[in-house]
ZADO-1210 file (C-alpha; in nm, 4 decimals, padded with zeros to 6 digits):
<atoms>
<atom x="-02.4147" y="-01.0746" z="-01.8320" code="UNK" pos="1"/>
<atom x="-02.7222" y="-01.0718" z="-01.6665" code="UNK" pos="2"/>
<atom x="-03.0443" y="-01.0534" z="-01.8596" code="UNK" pos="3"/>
<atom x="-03.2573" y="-00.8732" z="-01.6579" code="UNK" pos="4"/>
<atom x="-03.2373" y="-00.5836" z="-01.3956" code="UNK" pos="5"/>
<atom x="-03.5451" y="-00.5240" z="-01.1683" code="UNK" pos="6"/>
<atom x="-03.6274" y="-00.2137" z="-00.9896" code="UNK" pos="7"/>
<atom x="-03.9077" y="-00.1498" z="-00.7786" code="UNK" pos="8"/>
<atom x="-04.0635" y="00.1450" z="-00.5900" code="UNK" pos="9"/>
<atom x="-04.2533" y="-00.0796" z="-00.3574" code="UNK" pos="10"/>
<atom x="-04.0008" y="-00.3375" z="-00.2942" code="UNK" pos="11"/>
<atom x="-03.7312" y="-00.2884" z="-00.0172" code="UNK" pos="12"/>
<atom x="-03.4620" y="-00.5105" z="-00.2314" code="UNK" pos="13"/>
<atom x="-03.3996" y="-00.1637" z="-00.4319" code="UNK" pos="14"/>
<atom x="-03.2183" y="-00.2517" z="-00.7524" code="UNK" pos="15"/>
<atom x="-03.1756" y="-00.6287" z="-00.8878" code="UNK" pos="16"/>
<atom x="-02.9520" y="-00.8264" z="-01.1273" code="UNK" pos="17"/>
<atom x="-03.0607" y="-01.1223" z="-01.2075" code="UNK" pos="18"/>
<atom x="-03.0000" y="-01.4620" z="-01.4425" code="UNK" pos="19"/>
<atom x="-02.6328" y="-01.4560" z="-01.4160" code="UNK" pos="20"/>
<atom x="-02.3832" y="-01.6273" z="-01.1800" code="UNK" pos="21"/>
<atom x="-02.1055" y="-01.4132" z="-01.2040" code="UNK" pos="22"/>
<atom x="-02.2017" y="-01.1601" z="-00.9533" code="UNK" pos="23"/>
<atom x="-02.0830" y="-00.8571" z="-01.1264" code="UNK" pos="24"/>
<atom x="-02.3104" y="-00.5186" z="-01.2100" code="UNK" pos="25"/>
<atom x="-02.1459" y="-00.3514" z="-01.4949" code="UNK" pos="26"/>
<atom x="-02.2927" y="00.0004" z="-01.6376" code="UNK" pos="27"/>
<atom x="-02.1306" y="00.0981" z="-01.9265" code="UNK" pos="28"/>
<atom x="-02.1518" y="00.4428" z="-02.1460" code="UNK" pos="29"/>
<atom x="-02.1031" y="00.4268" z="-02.4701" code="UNK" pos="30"/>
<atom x="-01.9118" y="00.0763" z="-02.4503" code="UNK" pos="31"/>
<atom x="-01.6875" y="00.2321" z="-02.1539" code="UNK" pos="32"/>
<atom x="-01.6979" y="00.0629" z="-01.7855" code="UNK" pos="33"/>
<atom x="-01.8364" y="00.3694" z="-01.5840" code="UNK" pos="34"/>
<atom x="-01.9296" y="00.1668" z="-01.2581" code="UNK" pos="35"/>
<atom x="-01.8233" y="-00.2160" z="-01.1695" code="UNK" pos="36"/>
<atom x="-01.9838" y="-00.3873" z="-00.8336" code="UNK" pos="37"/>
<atom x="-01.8298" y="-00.7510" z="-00.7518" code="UNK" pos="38"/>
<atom x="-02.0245" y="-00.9878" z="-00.4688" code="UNK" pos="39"/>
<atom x="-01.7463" y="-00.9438" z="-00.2804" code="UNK" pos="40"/>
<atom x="-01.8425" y="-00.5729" z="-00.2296" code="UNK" pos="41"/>
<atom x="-01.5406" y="-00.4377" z="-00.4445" code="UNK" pos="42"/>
<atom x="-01.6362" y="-00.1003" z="-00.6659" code="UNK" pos="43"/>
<atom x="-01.4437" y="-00.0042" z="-00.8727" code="UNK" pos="44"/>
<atom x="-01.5424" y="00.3755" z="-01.0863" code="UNK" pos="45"/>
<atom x="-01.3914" y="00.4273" z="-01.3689" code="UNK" pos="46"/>
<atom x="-01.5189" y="00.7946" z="-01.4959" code="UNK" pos="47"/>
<atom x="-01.6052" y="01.0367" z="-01.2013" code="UNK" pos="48"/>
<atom x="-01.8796" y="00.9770" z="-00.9049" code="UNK" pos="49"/>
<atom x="-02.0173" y="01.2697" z="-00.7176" code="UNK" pos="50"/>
<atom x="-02.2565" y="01.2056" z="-00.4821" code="UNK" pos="51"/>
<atom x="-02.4350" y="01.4668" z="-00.2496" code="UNK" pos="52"/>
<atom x="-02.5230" y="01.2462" z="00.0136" code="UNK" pos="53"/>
<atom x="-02.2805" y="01.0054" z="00.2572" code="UNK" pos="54"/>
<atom x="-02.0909" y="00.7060" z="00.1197" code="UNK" pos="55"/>
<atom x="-02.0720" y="00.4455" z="00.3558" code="UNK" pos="56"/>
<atom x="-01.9014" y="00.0987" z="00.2770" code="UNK" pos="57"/>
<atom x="-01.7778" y="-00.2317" z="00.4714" code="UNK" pos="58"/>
<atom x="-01.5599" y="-00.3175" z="00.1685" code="UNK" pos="59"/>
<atom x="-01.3210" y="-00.1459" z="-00.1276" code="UNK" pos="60"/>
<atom x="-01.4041" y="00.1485" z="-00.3014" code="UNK" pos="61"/>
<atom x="-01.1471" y="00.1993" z="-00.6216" code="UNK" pos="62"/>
<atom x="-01.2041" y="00.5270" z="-00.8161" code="UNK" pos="63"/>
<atom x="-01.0158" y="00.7874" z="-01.0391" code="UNK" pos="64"/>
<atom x="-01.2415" y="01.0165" z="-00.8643" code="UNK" pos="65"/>
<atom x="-01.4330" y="01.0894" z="-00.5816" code="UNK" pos="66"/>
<atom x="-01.6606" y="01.3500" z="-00.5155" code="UNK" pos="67"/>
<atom x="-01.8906" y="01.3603" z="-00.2243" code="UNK" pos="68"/>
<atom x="-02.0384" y="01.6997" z="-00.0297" code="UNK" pos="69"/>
<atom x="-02.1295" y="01.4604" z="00.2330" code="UNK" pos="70"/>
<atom x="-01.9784" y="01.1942" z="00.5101" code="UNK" pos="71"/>
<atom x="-01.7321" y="00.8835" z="00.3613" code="UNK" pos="72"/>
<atom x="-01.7439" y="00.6054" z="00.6152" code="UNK" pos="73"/>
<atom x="-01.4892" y="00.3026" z="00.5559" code="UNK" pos="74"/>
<atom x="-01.4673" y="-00.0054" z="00.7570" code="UNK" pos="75"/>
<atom x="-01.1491" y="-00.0797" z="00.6062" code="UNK" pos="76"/>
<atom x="-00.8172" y="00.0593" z="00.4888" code="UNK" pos="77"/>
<atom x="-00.8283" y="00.3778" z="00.3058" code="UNK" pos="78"/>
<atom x="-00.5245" y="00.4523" z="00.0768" code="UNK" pos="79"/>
<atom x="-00.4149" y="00.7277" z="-00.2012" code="UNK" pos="80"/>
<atom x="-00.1545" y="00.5116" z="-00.4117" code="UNK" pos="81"/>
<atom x="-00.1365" y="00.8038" z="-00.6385" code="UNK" pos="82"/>
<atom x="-00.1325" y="01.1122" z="-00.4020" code="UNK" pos="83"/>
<atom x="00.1583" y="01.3597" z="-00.4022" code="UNK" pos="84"/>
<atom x="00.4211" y="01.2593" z="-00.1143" code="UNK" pos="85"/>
<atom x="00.7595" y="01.2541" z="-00.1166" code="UNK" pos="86"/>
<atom x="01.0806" y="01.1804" z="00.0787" code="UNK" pos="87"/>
<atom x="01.3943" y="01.3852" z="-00.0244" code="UNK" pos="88"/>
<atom x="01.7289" y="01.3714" z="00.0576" code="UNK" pos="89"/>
<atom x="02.1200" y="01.4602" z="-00.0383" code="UNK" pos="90"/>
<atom x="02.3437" y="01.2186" z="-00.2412" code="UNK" pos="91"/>
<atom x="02.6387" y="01.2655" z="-00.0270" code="UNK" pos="92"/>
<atom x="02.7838" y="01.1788" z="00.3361" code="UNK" pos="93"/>
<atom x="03.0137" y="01.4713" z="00.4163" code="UNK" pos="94"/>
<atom x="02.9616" y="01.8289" z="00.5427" code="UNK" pos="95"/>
<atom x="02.7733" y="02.0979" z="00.2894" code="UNK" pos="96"/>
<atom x="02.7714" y="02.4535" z="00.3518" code="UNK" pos="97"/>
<atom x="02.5100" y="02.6874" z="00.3800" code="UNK" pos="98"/>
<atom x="02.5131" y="03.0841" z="00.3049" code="UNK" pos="99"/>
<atom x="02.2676" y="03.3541" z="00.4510" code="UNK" pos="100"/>
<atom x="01.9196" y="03.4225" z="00.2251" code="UNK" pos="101"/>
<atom x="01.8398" y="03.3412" z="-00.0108" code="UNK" pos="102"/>
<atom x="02.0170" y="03.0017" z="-00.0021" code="UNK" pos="103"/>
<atom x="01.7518" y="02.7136" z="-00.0257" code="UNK" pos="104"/>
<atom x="01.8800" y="02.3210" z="00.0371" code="UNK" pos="105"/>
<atom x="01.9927" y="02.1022" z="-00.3116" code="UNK" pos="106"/>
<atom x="01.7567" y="01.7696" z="-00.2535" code="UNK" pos="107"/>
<atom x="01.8726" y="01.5826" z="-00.5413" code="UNK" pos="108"/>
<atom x="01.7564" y="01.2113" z="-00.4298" code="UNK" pos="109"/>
<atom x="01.4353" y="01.0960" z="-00.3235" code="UNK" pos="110"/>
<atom x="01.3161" y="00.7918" z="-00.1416" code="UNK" pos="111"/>
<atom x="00.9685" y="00.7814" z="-00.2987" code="UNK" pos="112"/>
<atom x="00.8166" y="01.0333" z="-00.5224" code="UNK" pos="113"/>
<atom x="00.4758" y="00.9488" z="-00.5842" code="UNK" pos="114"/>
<atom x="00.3033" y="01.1645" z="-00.8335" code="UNK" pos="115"/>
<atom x="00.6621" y="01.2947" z="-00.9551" code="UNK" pos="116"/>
<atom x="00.5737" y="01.6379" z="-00.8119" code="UNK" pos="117"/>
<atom x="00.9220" y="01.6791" z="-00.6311" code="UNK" pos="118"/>
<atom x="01.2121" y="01.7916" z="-00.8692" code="UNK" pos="119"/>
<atom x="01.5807" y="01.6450" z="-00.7621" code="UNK" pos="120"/>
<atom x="01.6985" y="01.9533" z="-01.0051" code="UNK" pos="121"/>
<atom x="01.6053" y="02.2340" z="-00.8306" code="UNK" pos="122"/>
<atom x="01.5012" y="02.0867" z="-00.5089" code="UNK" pos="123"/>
<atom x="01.1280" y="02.1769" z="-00.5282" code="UNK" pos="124"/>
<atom x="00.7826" y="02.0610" z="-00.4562" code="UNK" pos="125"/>
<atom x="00.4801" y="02.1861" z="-00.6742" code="UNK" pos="126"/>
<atom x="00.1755" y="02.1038" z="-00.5751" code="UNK" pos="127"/>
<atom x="-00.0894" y="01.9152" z="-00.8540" code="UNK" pos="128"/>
<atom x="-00.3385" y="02.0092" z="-00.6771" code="UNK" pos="129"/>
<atom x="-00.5044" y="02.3387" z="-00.4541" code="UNK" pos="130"/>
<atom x="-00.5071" y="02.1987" z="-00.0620" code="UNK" pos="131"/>
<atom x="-00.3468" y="02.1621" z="00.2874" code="UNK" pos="132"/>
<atom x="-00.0080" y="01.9717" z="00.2429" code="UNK" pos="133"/>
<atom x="00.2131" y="01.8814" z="00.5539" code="UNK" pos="134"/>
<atom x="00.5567" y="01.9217" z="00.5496" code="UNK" pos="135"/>
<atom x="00.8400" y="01.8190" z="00.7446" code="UNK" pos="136"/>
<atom x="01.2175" y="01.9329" z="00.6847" code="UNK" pos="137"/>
<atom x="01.5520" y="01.7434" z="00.9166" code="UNK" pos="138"/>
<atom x="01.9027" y="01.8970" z="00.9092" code="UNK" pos="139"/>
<atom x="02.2000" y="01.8233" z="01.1820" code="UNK" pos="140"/>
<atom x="02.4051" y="02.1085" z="01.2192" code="UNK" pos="141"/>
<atom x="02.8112" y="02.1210" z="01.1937" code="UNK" pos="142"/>
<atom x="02.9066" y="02.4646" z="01.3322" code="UNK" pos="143"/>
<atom x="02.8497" y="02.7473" z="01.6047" code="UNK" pos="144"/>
<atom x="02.6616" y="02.9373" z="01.3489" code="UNK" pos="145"/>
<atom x="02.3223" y="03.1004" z="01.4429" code="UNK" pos="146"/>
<atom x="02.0375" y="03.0768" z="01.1267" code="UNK" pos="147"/>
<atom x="01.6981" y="03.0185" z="01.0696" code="UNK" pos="148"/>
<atom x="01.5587" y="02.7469" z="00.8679" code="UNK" pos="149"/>
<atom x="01.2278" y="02.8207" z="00.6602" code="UNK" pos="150"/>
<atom x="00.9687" y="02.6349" z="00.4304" code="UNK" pos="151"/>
<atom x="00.9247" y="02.9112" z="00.1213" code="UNK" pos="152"/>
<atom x="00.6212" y="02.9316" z="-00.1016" code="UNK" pos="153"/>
<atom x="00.6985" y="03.0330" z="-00.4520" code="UNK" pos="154"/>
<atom x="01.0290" y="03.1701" z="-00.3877" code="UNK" pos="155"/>
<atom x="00.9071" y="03.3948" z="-00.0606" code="UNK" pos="156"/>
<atom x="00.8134" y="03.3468" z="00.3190" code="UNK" pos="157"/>
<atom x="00.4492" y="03.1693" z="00.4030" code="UNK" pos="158"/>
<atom x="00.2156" y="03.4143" z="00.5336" code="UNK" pos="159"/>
<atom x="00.1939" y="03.4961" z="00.8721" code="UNK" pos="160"/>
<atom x="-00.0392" y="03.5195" z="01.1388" code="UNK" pos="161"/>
<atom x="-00.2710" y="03.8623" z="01.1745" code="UNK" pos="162"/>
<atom x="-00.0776" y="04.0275" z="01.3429" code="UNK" pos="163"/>
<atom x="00.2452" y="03.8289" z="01.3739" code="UNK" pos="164"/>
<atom x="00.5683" y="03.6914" z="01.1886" code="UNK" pos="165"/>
<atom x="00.6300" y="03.4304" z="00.9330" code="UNK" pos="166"/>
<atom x="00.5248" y="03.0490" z="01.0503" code="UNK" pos="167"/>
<atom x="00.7505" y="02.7742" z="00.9838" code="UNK" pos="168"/>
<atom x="01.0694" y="02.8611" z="01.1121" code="UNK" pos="169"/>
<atom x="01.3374" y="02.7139" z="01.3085" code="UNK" pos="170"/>
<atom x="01.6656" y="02.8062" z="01.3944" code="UNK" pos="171"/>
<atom x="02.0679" y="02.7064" z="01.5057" code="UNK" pos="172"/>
<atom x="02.1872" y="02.8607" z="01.7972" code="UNK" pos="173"/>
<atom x="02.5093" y="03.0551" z="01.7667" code="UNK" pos="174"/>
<atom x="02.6286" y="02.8673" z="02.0639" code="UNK" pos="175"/>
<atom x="02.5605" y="02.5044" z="01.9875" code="UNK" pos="176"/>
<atom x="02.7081" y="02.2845" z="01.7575" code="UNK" pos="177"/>
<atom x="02.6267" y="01.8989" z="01.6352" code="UNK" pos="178"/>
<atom x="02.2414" y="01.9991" z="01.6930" code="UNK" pos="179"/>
<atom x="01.9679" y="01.8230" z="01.4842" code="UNK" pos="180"/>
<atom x="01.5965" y="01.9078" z="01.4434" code="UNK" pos="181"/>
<atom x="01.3000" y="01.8652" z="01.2699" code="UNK" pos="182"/>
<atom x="01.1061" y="02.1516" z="01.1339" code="UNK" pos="183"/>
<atom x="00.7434" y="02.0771" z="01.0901" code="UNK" pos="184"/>
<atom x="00.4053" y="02.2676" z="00.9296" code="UNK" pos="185"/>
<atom x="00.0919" y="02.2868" z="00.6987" code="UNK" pos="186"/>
<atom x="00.0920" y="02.5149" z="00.4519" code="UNK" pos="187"/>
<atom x="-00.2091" y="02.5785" z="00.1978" code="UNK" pos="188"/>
<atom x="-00.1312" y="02.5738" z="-00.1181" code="UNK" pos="189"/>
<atom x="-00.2697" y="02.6223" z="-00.4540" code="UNK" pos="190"/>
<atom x="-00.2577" y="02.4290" z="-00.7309" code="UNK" pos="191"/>
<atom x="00.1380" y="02.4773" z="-00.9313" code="UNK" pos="192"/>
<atom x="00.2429" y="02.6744" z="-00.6340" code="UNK" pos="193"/>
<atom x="00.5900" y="02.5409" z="-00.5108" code="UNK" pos="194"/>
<atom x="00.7977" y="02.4533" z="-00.1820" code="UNK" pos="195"/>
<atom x="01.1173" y="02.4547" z="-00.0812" code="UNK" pos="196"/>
<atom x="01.3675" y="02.5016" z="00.2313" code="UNK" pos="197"/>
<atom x="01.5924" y="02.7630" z="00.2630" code="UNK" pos="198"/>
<atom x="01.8139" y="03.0059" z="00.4973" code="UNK" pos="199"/>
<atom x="01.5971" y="03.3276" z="00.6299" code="UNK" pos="200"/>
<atom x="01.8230" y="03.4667" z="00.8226" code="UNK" pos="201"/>
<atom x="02.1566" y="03.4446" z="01.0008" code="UNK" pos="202"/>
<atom x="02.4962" y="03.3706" z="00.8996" code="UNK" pos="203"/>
<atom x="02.6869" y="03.0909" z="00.6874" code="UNK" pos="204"/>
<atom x="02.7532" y="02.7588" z="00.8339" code="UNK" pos="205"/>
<atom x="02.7853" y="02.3613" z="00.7695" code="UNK" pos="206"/>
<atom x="02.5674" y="02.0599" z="00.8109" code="UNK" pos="207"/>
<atom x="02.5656" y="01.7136" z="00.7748" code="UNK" pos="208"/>
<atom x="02.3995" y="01.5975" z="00.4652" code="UNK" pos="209"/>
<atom x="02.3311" y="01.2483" z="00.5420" code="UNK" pos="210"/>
<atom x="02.1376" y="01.3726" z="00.8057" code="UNK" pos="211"/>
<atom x="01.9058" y="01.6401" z="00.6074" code="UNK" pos="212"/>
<atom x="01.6039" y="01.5825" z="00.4544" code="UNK" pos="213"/>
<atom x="01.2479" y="01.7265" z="00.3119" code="UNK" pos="214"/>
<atom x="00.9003" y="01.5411" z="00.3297" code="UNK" pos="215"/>
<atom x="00.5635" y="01.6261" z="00.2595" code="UNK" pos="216"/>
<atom x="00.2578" y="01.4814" z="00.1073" code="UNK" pos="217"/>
<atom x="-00.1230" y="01.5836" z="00.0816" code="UNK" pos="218"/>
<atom x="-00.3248" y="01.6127" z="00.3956" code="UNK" pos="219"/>
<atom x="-00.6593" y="01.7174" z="00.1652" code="UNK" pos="220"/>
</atoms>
């Protein structure tokens, strides 16, 4: 470890390790790694850094937890290997039926999970934490049924716009049969509140179920 740091209110070098070859500026509290800087320009935060200015870096940042009020500027890649975000699907490759609301869709595989905040029980999201999430829900239909297709918060319909109806929704065609989409929208959510897909309105019908599936993961 180094065995002597240098700071100086004059000097335009700011703070300064030196007498050690490793490269590395450790600061520990009480025997605990709270910040790590490598010469390669890795950081790595252990505990929780909060700044109030703008964090700019041309290398890695690796942290628990970031807190900034200000501007982040990367020149590299940056990636949330823990965020929530999920792909889920149906174990099965024949037609399923659906029935009029309240019927929501039975996801009971996923893809990836990460975070483990989709449940292949009851086919639900819940959110770990309060922010915007995107979500994204496929189905291919396999009758001349007409419904409409919803993402539900909580058990009920998202809010709607002042003055208008329920966002999120897309629906089958009476007419049309062998029709796929892809249903599509942010919701706001807060933090344990829960998403699924479901039937608002219209009558029974089939769908493929190789062909249906529910994404989403944390825009911020």
């Amino acid at each position: 470890m180094a065995s002597t740091i240098n700071a100086s209110t004059t000097s335009t070098s700011g703070l300064v390790q030196t007498a050690d070859a490793s490269g590395i500026l450790q600061l520990q509290s009480n025997g605990t790694n709270a910040l790590r800087v490598e010469a390669n320009a890795f950081v790595t935060i252990d505990t929780t850094l909060t700044v109030s200015g703008n964090i700019s870096t041309s290398g890695n940042i690796s942290s628990n937890r970031l807190t900034t009020t200000g501007n982040v500027s990367i020149g590299s890649f940056l990636t949330t290997p823990a965020g929530p975000a999920f792909m889920a699907g149906i174990a099965a490759t024949s037609n399923g039926t659906y029935t009029a609301n309240p019927y929501a869709f039975a996801f009971n595989v996923t893809a990836f999970n990460r975070g483990n905040c989709f449940n292949t029980s009851n086919g639900r999201f819940t959110a770990p934490v309060a922010g915007i999430y995107l979500f994204g829900f496929n189905n291919y239909n396999g009758s001349n049924s007409f419904a409409q297709f919803i993402f539900r918060i909580n058990g009920g319909d998202p809010p709607s716009f002042t003055g208008g109806d329920a966002y999120g929704v897309a629906e089958y065609p009476a007419s049309v049969n062998q029709l796929g989409f892809t249903l599509t929208s942010m919701l706001e959510l807060a933090a344990g509140d829960y998403v699924t897909v479901g039937v608002r309105s219209g009558s029974s019908g089939s769908f493929y179920q190789g062909h249906t599936y529910f994404f989403g993961h944390l825009v911020g």
